[in-house]
C-alpha positions as CSV (number, residue, x, y, z in Angstrom):
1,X,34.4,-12.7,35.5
2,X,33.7,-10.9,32.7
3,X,35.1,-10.4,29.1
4,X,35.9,-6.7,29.5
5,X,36.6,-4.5,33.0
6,X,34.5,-1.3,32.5
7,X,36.0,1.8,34.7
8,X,34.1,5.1,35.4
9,X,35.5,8.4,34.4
10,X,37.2,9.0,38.0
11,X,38.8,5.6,37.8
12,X,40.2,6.9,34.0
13,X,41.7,10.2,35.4
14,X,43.7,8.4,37.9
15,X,44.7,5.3,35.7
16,X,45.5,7.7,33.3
17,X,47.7,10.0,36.2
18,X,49.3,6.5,36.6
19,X,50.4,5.6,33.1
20,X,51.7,9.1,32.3
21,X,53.5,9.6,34.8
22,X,55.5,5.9,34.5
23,X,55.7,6.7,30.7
24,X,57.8,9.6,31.8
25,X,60.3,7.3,33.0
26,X,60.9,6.5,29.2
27,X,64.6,7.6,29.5
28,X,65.0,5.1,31.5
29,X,65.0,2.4,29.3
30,X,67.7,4.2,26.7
31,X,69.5,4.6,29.5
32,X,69.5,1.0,30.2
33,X,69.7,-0.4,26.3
34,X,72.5,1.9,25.0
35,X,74.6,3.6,27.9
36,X,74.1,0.8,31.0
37,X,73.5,-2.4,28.8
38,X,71.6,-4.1,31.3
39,X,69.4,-6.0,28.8
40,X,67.3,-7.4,31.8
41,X,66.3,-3.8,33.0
42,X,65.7,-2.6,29.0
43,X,63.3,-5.3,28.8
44,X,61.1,-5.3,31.8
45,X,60.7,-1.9,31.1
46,X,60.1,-2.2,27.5
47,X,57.2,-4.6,28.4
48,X,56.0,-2.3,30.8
49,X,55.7,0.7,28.5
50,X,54.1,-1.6,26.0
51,X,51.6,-2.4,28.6
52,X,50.9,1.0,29.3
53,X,50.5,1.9,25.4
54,X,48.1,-1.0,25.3
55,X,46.5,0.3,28.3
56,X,46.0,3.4,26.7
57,X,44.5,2.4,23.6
58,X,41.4,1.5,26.0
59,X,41.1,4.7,27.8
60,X,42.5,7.2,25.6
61,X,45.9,9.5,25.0
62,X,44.0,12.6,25.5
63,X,44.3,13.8,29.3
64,X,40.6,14.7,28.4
65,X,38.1,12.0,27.9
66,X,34.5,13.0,28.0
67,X,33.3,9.4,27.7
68,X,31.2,8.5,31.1
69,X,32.5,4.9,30.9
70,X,35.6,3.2,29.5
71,X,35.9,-0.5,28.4
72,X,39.3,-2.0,29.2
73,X,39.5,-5.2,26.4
74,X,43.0,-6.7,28.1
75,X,41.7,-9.7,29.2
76,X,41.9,-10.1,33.8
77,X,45.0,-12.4,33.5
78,X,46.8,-9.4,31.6
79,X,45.3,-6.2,33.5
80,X,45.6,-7.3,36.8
81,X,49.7,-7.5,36.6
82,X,49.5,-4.2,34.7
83,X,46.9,-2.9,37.6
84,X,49.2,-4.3,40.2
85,X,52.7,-2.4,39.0
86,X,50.4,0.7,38.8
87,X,49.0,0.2,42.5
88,X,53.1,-0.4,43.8
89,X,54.2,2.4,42.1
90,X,51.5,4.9,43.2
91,X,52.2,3.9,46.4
92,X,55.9,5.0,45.8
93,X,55.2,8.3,44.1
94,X,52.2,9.6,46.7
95,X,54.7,9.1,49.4
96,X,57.8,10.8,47.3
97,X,55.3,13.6,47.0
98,X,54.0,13.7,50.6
99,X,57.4,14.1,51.3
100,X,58.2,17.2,49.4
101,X,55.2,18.6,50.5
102,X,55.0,21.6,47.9
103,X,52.0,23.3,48.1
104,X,51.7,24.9,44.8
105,X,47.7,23.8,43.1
106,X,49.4,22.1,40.0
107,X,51.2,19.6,43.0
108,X,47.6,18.9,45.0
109,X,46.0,18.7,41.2
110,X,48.7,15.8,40.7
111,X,48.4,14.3,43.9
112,X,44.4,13.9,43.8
113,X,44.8,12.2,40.4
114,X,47.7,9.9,41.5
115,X,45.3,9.0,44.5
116,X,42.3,8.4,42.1
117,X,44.4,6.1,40.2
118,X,45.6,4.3,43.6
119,X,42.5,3.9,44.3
120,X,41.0,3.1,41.1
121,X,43.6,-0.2,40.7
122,X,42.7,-1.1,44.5
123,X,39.5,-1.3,43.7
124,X,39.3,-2.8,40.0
125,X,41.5,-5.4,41.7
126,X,39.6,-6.2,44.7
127,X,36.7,-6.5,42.1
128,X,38.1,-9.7,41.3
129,X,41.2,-9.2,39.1
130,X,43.7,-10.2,41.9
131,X,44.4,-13.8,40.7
132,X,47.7,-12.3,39.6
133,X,50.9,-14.0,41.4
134,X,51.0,-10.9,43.4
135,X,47.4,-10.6,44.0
């Protein structure tokens, strides 16, 4: 296995679809610190956001990377849960968004990238990153 997992620039877009979209669940853990104060809940998504934010130091905050090849540093034991909570909820979100079926360009835009980023974590994993407890 190697030291770092290098993705292509499709592999990014969707990655990147992923890890925006879950970081705009970020009310989620407020709502869980200050109003719910289910301390469990605040900190698996804390973790998870700080995963993300890790995530994105590799690939970039910009939704615009013109870089032909990205080198993710997390080493496999670390990116393969991260790659594996991305996979589950992509799978949640392309079939939310099956189901409302809107046909506006901006919703098949999304839905391509949320499939590139399905696809990307299917693959990177398959690659030999599933040795995750979930893998």
């Amino acid at each position: 296995m190697p030291d770092a997992t290098v993705i292509d620039s499709d592999q990014r877009e969707g990655i990147y679809e992923l890890v925006r979209n879950h970081l705009g669940s970020i009310e989620d853990f407020w709502v869980a610190l200050e109003r719910t104060r289910d301390f469990a809940t605040a900190e698996r998504l804390g973790r998870e956001f700080a995963e993300d934010f890790r995530l994105l130091e590799d690939i970039g905050w910009a939704p615009d990377d013109q870089r032909g090849a990205f080198v993710i540093t997390l080493p496999d034991e670390a990116l393969a849960p991260v790659l594996q909570r991305l996979h589950r909820e992509a799978v949640q979100v392309l079939i939310e968004h099956g189901a409302e079926a809107q046909a506006s360009r901006e919703d098949a835009e999304t839905r391509r990238r949320l499939q590139l980023g399905y696809e990307a974590c299917q693959e990177i994993l398959l690659a030999g990153l599933d040795s995750g407890p979930e893998g």
